[in-house]
PDB file of N, H, CA, C and O in Angstrom:
ATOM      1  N   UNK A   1      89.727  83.649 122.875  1.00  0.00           N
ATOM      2  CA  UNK A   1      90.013  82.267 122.586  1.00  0.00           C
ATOM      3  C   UNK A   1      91.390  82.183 121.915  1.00  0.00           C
ATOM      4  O   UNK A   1      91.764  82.759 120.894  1.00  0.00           O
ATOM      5  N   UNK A   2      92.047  81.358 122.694  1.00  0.00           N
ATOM      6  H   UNK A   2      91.744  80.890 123.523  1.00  0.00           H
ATOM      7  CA  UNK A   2      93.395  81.127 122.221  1.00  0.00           C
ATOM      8  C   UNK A   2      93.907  80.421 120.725  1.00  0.00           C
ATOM      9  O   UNK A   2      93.534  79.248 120.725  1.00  0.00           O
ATOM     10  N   UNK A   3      94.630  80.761 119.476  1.00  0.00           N
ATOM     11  H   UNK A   3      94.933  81.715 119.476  1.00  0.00           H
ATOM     12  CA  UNK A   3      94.401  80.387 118.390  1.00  0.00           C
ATOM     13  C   UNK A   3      95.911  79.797 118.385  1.00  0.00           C
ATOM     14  O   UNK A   3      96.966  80.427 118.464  1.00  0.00           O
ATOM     15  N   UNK A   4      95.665  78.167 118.249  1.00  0.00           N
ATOM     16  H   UNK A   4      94.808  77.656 118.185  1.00  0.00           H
ATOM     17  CA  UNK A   4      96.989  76.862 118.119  1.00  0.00           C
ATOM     18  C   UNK A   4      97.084  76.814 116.263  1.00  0.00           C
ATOM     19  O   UNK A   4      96.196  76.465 115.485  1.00  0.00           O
ATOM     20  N   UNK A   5      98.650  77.355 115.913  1.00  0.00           N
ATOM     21  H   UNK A   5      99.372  77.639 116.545  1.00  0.00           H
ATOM     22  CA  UNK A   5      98.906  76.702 114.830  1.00  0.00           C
ATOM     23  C   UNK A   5     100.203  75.822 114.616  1.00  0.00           C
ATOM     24  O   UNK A   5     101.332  76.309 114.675  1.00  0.00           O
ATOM     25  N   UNK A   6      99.953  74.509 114.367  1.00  0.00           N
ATOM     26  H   UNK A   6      99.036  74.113 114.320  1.00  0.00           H
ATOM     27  CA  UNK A   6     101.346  73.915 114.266  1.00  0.00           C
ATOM     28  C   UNK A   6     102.110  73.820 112.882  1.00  0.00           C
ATOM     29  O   UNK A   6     101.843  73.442 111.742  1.00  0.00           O
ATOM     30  N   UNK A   7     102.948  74.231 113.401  1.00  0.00           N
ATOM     31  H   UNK A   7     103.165  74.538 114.328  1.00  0.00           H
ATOM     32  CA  UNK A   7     104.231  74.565 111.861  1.00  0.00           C
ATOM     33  C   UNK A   7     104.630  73.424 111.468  1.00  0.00           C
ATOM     34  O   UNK A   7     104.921  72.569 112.304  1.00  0.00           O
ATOM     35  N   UNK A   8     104.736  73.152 109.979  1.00  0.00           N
ATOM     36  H   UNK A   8     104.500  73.847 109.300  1.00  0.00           H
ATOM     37  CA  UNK A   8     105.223  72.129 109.114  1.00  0.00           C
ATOM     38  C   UNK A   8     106.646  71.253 109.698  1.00  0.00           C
ATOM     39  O   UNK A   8     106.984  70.221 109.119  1.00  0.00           O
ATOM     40  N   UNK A   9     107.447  71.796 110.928  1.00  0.00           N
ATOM     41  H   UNK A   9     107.172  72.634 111.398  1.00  0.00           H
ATOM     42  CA  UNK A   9     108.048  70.858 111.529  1.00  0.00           C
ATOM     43  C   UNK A   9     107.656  70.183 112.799  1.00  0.00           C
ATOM     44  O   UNK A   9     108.452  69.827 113.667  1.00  0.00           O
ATOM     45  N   UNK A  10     106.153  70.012 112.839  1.00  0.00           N
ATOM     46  H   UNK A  10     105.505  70.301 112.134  1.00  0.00           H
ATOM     47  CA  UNK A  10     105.659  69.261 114.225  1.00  0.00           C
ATOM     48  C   UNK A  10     105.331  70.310 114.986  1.00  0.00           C
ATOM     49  O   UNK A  10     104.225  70.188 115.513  1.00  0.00           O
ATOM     50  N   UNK A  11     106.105  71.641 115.310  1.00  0.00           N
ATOM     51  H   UNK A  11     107.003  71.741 114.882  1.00  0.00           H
ATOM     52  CA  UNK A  11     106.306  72.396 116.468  1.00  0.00           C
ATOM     53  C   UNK A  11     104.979  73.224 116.497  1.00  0.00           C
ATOM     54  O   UNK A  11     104.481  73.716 115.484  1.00  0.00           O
ATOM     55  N   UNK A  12     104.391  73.343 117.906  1.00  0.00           N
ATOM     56  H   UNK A  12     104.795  72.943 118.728  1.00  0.00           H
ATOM     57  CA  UNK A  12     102.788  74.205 118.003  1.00  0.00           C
ATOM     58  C   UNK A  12     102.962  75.126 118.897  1.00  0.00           C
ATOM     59  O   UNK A  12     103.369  75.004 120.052  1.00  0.00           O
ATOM     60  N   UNK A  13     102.516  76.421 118.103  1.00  0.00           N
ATOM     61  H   UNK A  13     102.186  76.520 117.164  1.00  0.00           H
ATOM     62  CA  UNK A  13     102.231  77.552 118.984  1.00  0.00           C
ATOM     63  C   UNK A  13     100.907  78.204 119.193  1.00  0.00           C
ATOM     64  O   UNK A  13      99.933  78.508 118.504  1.00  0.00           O
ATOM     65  N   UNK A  14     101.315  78.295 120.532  1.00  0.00           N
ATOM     66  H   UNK A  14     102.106  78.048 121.092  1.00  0.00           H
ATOM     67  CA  UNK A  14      99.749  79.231 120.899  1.00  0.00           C
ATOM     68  C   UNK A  14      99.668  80.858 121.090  1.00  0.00           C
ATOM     69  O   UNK A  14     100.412  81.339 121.945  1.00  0.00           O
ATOM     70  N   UNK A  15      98.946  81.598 120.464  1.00  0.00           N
ATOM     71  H   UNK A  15      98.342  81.208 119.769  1.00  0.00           H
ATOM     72  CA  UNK A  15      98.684  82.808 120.383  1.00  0.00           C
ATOM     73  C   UNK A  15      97.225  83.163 121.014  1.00  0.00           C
ATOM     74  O   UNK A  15      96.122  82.722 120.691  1.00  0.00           O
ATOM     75  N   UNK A  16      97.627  84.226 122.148  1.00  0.00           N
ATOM     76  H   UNK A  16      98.523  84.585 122.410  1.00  0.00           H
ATOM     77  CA  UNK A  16      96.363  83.970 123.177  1.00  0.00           C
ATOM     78  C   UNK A  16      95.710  85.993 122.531  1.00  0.00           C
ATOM     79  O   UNK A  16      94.913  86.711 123.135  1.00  0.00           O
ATOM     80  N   UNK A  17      96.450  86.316 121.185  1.00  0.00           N
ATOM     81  H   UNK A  17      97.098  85.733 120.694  1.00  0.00           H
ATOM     82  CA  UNK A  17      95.858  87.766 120.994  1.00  0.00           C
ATOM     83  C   UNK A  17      96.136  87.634 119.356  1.00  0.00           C
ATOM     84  O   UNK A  17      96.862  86.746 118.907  1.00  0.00           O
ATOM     85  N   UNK A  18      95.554  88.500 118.622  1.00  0.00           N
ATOM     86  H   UNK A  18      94.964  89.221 118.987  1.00  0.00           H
ATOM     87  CA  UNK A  18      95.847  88.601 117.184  1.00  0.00           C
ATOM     88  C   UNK A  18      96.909  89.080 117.144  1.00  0.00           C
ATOM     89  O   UNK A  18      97.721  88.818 116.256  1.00  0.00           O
ATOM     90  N   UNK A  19      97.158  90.028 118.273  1.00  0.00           N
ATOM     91  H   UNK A  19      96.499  90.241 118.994  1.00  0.00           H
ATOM     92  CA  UNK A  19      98.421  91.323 117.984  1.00  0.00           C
ATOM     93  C   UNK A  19      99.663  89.922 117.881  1.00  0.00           C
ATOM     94  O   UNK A  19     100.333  89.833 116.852  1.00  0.00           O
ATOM     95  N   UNK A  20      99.866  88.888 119.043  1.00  0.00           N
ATOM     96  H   UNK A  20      99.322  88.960 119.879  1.00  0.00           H
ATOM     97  CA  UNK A  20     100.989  88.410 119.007  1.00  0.00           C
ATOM     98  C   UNK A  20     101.166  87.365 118.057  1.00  0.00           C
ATOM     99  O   UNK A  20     102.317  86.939 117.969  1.00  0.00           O
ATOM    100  N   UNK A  21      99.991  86.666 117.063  1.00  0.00           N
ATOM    101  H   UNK A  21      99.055  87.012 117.135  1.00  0.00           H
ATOM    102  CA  UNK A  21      99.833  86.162 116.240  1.00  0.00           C
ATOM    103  C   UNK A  21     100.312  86.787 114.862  1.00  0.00           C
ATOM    104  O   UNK A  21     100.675  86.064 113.934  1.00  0.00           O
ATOM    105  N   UNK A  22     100.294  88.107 114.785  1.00  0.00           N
ATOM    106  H   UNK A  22     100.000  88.694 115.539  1.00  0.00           H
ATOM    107  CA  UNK A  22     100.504  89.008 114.009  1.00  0.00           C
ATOM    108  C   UNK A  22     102.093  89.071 113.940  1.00  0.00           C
ATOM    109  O   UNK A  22     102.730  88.404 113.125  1.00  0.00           O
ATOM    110  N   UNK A  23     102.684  89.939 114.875  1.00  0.00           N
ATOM    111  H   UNK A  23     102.166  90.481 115.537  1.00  0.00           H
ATOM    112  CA  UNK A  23     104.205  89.150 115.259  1.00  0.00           C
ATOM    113  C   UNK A  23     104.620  88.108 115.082  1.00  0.00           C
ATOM    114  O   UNK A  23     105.778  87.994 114.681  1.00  0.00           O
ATOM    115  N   UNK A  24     103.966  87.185 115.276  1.00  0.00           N
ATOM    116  H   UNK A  24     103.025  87.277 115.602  1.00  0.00           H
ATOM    117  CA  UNK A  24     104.748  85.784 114.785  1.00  0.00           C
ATOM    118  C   UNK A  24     104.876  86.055 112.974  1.00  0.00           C
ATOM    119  O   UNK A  24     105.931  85.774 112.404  1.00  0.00           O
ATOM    120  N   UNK A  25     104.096  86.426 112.471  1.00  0.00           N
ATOM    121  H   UNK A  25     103.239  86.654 112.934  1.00  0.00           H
ATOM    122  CA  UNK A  25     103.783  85.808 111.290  1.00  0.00           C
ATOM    123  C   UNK A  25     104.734  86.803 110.275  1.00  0.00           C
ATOM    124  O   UNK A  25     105.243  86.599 109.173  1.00  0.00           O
ATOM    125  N   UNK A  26     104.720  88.023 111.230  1.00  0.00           N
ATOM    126  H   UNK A  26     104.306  88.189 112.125  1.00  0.00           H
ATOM    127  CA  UNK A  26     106.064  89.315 110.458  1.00  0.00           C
ATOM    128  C   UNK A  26     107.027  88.613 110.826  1.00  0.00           C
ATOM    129  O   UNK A  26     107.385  87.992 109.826  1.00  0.00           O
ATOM    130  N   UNK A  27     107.680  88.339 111.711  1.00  0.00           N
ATOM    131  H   UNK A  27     107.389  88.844 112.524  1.00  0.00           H
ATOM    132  CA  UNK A  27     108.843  87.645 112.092  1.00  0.00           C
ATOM    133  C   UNK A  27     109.279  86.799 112.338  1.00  0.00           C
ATOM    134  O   UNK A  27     110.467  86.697 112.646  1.00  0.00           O
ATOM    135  N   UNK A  28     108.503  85.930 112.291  1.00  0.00           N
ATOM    136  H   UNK A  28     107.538  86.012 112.041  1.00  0.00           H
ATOM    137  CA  UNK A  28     109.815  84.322 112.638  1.00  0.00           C
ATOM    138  C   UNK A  28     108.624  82.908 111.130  1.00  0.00           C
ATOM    139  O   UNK A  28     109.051  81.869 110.627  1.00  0.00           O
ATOM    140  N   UNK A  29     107.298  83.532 110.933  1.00  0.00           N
ATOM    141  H   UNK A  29     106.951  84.377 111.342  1.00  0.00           H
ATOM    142  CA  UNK A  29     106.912  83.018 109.442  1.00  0.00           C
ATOM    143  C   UNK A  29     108.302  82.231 108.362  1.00  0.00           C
ATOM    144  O   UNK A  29     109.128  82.855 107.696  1.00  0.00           O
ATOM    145  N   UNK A  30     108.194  80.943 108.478  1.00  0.00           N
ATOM    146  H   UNK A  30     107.523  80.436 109.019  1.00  0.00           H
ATOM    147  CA  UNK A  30     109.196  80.708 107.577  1.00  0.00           C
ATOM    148  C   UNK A  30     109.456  81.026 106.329  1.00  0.00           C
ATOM    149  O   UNK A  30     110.559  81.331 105.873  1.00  0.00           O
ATOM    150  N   UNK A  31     107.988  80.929 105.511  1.00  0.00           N
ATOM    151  H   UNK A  31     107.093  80.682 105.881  1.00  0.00           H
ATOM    152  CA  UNK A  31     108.023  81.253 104.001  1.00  0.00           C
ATOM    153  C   UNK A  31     107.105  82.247 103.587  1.00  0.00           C
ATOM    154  O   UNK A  31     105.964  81.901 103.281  1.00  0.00           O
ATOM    155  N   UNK A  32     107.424  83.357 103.540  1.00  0.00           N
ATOM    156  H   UNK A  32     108.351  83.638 103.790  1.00  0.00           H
ATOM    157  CA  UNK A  32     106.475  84.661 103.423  1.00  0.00           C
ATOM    158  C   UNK A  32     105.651  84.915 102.024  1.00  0.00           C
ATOM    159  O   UNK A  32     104.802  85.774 101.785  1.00  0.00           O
ATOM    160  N   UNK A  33     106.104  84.038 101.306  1.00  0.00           N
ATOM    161  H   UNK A  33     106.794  83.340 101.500  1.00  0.00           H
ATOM    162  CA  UNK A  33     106.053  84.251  99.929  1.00  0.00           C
ATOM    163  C   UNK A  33     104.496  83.182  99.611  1.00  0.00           C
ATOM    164  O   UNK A  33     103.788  83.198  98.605  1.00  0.00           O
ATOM    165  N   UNK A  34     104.390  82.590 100.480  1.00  0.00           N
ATOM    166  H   UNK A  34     104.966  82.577 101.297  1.00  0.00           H
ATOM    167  CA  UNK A  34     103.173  81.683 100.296  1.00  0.00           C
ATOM    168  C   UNK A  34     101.515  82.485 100.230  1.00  0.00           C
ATOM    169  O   UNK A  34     101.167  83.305 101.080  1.00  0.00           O
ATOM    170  N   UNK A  35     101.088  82.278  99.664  1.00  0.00           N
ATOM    171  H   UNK A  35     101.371  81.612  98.973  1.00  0.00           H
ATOM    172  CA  UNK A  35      99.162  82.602  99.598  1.00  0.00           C
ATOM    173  C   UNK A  35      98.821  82.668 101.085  1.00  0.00           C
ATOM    174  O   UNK A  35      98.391  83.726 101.545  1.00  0.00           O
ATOM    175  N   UNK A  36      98.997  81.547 101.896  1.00  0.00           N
ATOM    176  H   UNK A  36      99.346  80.687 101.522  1.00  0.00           H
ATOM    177  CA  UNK A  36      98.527  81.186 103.376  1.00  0.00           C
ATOM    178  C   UNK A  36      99.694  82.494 103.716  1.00  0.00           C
ATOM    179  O   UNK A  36      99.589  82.999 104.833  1.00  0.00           O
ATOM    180  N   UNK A  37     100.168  82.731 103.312  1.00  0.00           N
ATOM    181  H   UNK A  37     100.253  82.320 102.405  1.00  0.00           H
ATOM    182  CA  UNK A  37     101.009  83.596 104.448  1.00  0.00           C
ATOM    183  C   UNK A  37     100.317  85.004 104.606  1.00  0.00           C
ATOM    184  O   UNK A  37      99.846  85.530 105.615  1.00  0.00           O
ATOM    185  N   UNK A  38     100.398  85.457 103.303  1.00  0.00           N
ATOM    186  H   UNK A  38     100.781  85.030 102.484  1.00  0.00           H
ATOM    187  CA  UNK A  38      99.340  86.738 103.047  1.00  0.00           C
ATOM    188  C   UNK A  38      98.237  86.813 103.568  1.00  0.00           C
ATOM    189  O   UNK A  38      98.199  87.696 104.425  1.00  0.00           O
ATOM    190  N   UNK A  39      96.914  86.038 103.370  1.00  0.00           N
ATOM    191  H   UNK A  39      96.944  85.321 102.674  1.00  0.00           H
ATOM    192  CA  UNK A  39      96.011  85.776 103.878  1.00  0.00           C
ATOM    193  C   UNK A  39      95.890  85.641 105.262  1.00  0.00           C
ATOM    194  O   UNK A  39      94.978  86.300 105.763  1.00  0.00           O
ATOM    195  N   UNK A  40      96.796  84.735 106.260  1.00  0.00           N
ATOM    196  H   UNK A  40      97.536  84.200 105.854  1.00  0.00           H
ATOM    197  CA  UNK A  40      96.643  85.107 107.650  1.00  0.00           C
ATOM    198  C   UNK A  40      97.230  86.467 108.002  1.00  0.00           C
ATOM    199  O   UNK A  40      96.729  86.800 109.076  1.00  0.00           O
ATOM    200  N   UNK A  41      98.125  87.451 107.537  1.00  0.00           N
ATOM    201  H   UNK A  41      98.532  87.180 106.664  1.00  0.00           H
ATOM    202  CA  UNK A  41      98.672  88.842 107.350  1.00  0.00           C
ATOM    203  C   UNK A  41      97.147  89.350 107.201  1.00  0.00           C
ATOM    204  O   UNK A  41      96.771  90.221 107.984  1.00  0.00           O
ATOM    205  N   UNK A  42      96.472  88.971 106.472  1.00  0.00           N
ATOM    206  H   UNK A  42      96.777  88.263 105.836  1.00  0.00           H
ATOM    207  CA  UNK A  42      95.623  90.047 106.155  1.00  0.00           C
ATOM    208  C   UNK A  42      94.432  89.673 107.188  1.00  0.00           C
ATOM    209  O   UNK A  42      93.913  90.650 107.727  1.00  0.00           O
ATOM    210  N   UNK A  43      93.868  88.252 107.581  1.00  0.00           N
ATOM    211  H   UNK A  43      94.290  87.459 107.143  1.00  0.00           H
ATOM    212  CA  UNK A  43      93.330  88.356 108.484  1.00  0.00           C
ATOM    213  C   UNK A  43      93.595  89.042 109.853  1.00  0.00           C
ATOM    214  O   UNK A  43      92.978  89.875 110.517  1.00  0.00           O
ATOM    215  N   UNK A  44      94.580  88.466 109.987  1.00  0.00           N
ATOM    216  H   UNK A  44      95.082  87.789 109.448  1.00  0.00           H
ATOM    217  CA  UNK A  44      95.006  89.689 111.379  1.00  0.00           C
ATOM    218  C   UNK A  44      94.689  91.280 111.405  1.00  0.00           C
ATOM    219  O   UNK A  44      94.303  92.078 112.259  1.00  0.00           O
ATOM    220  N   UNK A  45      95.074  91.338 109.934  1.00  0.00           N
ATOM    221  H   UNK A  45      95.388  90.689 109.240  1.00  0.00           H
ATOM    222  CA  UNK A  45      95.017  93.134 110.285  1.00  0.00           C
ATOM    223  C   UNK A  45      93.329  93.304 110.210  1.00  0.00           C
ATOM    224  O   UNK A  45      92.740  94.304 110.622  1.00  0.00           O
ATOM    225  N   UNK A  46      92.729  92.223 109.650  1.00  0.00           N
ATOM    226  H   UNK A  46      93.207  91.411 109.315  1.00  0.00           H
ATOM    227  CA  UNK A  46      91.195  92.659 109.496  1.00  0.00           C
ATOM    228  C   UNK A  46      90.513  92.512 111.191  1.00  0.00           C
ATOM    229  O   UNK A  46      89.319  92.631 111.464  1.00  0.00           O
ATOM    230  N   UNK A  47      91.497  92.259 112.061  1.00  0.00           N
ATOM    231  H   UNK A  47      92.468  92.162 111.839  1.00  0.00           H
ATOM    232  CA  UNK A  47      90.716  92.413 113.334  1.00  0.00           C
ATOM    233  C   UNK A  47      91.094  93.458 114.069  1.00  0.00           C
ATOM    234  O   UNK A  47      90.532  93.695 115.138  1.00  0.00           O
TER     235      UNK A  47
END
């Protein structure tokens, strides 16, 4: 199941795997420093 998150400027992406959800969130994540940021980091790796 494909997982939609839309970013604080309107813009929505779809991630059809954890792995590439995971990638997004190492690299193009705007503010890394946030609670939500860690937490989806850590969900990912928990799959």
């Amino acid at each position: 199941m494909p997982l939609k998150v839309t970013l604080h400027s309107g813009l929505d992406r779809t991630f059809d795997s954890v792995y590439k959800a995971s990638r997004f969130l190492e690299n193009e994540w705007p503010l890394r420093r946030e609670n939500f940021h860690d937490r989806a980091v850590s969900a990912c790796r928990g799959h």
